[in-house]
C-alpha positions in Angstrom: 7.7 13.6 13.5 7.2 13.1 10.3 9.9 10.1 9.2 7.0 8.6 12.4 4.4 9.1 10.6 6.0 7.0 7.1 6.0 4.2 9.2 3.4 1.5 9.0 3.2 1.0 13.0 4.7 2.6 15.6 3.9 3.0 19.5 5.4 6.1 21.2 6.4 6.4 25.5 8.2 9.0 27.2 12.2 7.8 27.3 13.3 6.8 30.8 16.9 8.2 30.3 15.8 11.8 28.9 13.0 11.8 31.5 16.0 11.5 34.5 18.3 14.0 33.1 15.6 16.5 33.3 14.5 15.6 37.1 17.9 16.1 38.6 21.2 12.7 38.5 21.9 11.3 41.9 21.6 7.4 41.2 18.0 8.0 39.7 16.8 9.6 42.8 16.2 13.6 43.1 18.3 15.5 45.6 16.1 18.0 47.5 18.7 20.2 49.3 20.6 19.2 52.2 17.6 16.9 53.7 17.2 13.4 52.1 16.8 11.6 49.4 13.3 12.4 47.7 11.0 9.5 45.8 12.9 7.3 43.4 11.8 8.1 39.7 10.8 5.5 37.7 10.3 6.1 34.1 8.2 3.8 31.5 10.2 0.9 30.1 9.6 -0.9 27.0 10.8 -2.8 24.7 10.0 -4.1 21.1 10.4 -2.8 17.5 12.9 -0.3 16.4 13.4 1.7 19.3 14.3 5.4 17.8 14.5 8.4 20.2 13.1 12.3 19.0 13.8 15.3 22.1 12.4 13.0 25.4 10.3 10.5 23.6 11.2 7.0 22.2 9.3 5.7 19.0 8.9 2.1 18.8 8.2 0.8 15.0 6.9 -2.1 13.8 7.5 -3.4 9.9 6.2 -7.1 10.7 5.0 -8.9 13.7 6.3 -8.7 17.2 5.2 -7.5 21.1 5.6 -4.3 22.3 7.2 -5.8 26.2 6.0 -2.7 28.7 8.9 -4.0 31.0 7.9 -1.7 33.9 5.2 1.2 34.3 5.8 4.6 36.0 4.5 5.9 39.2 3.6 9.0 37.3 -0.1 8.0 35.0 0.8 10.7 32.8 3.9 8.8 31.9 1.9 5.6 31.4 0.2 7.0 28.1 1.7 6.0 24.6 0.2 7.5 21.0 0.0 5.4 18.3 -0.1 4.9 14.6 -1.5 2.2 12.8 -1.8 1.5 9.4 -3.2 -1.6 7.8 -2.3 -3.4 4.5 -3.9 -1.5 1.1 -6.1 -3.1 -1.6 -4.8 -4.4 -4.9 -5.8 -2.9 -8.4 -8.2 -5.1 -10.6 -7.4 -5.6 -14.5 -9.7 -5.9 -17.7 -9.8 -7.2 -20.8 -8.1 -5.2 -24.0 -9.5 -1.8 -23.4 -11.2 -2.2 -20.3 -10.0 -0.9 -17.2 -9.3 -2.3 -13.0 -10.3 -0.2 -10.7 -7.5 1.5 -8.2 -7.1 -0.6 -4.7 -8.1 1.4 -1.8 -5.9 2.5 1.1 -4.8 0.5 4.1 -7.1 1.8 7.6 -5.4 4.6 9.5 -5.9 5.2 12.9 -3.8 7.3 14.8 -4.2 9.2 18.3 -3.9 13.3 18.7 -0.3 13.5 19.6 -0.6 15.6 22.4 0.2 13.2 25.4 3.9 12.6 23.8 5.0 15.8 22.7 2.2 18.3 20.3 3.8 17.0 16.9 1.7 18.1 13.5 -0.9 14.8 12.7 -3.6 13.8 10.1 -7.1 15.0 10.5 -7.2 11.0 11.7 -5.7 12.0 15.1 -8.6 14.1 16.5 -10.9 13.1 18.9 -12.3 11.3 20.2 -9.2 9.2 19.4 -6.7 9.2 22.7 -3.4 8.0 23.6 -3.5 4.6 25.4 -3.0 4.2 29.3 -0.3 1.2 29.4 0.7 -1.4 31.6 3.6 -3.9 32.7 2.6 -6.1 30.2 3.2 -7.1 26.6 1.0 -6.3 23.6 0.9 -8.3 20.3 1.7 -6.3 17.3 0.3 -7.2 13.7 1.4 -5.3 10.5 -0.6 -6.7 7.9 0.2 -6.9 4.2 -0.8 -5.4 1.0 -3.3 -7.1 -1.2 -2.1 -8.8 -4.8 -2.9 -6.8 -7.6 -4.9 -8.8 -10.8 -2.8 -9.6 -13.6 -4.8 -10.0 -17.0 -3.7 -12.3 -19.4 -4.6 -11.7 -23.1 -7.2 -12.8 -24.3 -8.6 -14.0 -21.0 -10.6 -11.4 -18.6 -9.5 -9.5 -16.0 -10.0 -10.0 -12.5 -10.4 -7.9 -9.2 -7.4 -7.3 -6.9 -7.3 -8.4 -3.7 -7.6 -7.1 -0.3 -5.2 -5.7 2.3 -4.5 -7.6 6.0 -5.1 -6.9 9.1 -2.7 -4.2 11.4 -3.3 -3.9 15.1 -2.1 -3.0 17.9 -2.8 -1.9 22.3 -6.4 -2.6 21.1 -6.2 -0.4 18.0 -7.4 -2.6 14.7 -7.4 -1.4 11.3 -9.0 -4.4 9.5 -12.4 -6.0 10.0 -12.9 -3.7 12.9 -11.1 -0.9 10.7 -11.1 -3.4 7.5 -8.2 -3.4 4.9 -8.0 -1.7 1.5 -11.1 -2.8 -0.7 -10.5 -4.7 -3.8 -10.1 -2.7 -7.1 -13.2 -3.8 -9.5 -12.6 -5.5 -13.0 -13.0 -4.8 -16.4 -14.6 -8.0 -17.9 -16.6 -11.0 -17.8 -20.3 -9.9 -17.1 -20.1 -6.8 -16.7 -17.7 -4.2 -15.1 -17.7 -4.6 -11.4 -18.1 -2.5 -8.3 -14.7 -1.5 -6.0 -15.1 -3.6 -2.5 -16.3 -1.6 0.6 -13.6 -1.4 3.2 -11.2 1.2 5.1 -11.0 3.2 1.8 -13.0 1.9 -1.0 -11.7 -0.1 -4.1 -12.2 1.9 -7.8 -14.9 1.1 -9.9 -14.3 -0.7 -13.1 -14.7 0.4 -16.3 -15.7 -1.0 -20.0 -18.2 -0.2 -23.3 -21.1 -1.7 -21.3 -20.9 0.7 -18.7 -18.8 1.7 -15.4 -19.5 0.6 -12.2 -19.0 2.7 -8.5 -16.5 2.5 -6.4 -16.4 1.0 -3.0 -17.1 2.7 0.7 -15.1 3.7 2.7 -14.7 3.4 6.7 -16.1 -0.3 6.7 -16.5 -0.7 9.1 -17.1 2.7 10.5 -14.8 3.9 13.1 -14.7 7.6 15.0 -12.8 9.0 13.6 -12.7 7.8 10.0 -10.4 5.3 9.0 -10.3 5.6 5.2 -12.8 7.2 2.3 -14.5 5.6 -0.6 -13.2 4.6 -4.0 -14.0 6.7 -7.4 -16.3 5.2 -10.1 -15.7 4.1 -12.9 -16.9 5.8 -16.2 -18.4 3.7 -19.1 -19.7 5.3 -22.7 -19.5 3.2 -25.5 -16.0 3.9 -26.9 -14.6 6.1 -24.0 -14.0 4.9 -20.5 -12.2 5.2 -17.5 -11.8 3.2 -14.0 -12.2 5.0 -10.7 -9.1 5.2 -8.2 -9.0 4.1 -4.6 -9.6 5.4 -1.7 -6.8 7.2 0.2 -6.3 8.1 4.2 -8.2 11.5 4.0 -9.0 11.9 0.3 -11.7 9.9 -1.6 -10.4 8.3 -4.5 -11.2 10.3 -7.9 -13.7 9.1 -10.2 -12.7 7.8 -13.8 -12.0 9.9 -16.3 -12.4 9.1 -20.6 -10.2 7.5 -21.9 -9.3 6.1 -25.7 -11.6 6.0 -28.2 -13.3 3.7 -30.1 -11.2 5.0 -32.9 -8.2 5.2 -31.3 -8.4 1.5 -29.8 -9.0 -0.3 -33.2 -6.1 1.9 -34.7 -3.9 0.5 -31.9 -5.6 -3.3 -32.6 -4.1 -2.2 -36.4 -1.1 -1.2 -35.6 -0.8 -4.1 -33.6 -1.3 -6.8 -36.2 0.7 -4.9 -38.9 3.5 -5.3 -36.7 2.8 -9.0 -36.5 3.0 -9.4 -40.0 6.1 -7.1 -40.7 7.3 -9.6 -37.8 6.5 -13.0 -40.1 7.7 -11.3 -43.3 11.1 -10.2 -41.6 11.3 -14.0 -40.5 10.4 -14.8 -44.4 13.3 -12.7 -45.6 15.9 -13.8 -43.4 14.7 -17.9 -44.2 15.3 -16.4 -48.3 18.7 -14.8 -47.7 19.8 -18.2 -45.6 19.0 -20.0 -48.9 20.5 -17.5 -51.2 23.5 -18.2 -49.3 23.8 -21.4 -49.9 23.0 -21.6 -53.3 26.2 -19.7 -53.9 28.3 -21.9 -52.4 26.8 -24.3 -54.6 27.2 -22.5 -57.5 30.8 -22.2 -56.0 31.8 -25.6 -56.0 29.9 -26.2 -59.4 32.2 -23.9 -60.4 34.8 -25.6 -59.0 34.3 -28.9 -60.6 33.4 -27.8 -63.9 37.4 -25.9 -64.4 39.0 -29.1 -62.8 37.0 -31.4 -65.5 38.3 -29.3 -68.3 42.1 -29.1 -66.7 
């Protein structure tokens, strides 16, 4: 189950085809000995996603909106039960200034039932209880998959900014935004200060910068049983050495900044910077010469020229 569990959405039922070879083929109906025909079987059928089949269970996925279509229930209740998986959109990382550090965006919510109604396949400490597989109907369900947030984009000299949050995913009743909230915001690096993560399923990264580093966001925000997300790192500020805090993940919290560069080692790189600048301006200085070198030879050429035809 694994390549299931890669996916950002997926709904899983018991597969009516499997299910019948396994109760006995006589035109869906089981044969009990010479006597006649017993109850008709009738399996779950749904539709909706990309339909993959694993042993006798069908996996529906979702990559973008849709409706998972129960076309017709079972007789049997157990067979009425789905698991699920839903994952919502993660946070974007913040920027900063020349120096200053964006914090890591937080992790899309996770929510995800035990497993054990479909077939005991290895989950996340996320599918425990009192999570549970969902009782389904003939019915259909809307589907959301919701998208990643943008990530800030810093242009020099200008500040940074904080990245922004994931969307919504939900499905059979199961949310993992604003009920289960999307990936908080990575924090920023500039303007008045360095700026907190944003709270949400797993917390943004603090910011980082010489005035100081901020703390990174919560996680499971809203909270949900059991947890959806954890909380960002923080970011780490001393004058001259700095690092932002990551983001949130699934299960582990996001790790808190470490030091970076230097004081010393940033103005070097501002040196090494505008010396490259100027060697760039004197190489554009040199090439203008040797254009005009040039053509003062062919001057001198035809100078040449005229002077040997005067004296012929």
């Amino acid at each position: 189950m694994r390549d299931k569990l890669n996916q950002p959405l997926t709904v899983e039922g018991k597969s009516s085809n499997k299910k019948k070879l396994t109760r006995g083929k006589s035109f869906g109906y089981q044969v009990l000995g010479f006597g006649a025909g017993g109850t008709p079987f009738c399996a779950l059928v749904a539709t909706g996603g990309t339909i993959t089949e694993t042993g006798n269970f069908r996996i529906h996925t979702f990559t973008g909106p849709g409706t998972f279509t129960v076309c017709s229930a079972s007789g049997e209740a157990d067979n009425n039960k789905v698991d699920y998986l839903v994952i919502a959109g993660g946070g974007g990382a913040g920027s900063g200034a020349f120096g200053e550090g964006g914090g890591g965006g937080g992790a899309g919510g996770y929510r995800e039932s035990p497993g054990t109604a479909n077939g005991c396949y290895t989950v996340s400490p996320r599918g425990a209880s009192p999570a549970a597989a969902i009782v389904v109907s003939a019915q259909g369900y809307p589907i959301v998959v919701g998208n990643g947030g943008a990530g800030s984009e810093q242009t020099p000299p200008g500040p940074g900014g904080p990245g922004g949050c994931g969307n919504a995913s939900s499905g059979l009743g199961i949310s993992s935004a604003l009920g289960a909230g999307g990936g908080g915001q990575g924090g920023c690096g500039s303007g008045p200060g360095p700026r907190p993560g944003k709270a949400g399923a797993s917390g943004g990264g603090g910011s980082c910068g010489n005035s100081g580093g901020s703390g990174g966001g919560a996680g499971n925000t809203p909270p949900t049983n059991p947890a959806q997300g954890t909380g960002g790192g923080s970011g780490l500020g001393n004058p001259g050495k700095y690092g932002a805090g990551g983001g949130g993940g699934a299960v582990a919290a996001g790790a808190n900044g470490a030091p970076g560069q230097t004081q010393e080692m940033v103005e070097l790189v501002e040196r090494l910077q505008l010396m490259e600048h100027q060697l760039e301006e004197v190489a554009a200085a040199v090439e203008a010469l040797v254009a005009q070198v040039l053509v003062l030879e062919q001057l001198l050429k035809v100078v040449e020229r005229l002077h040997h035809w005067v004296h012929t």
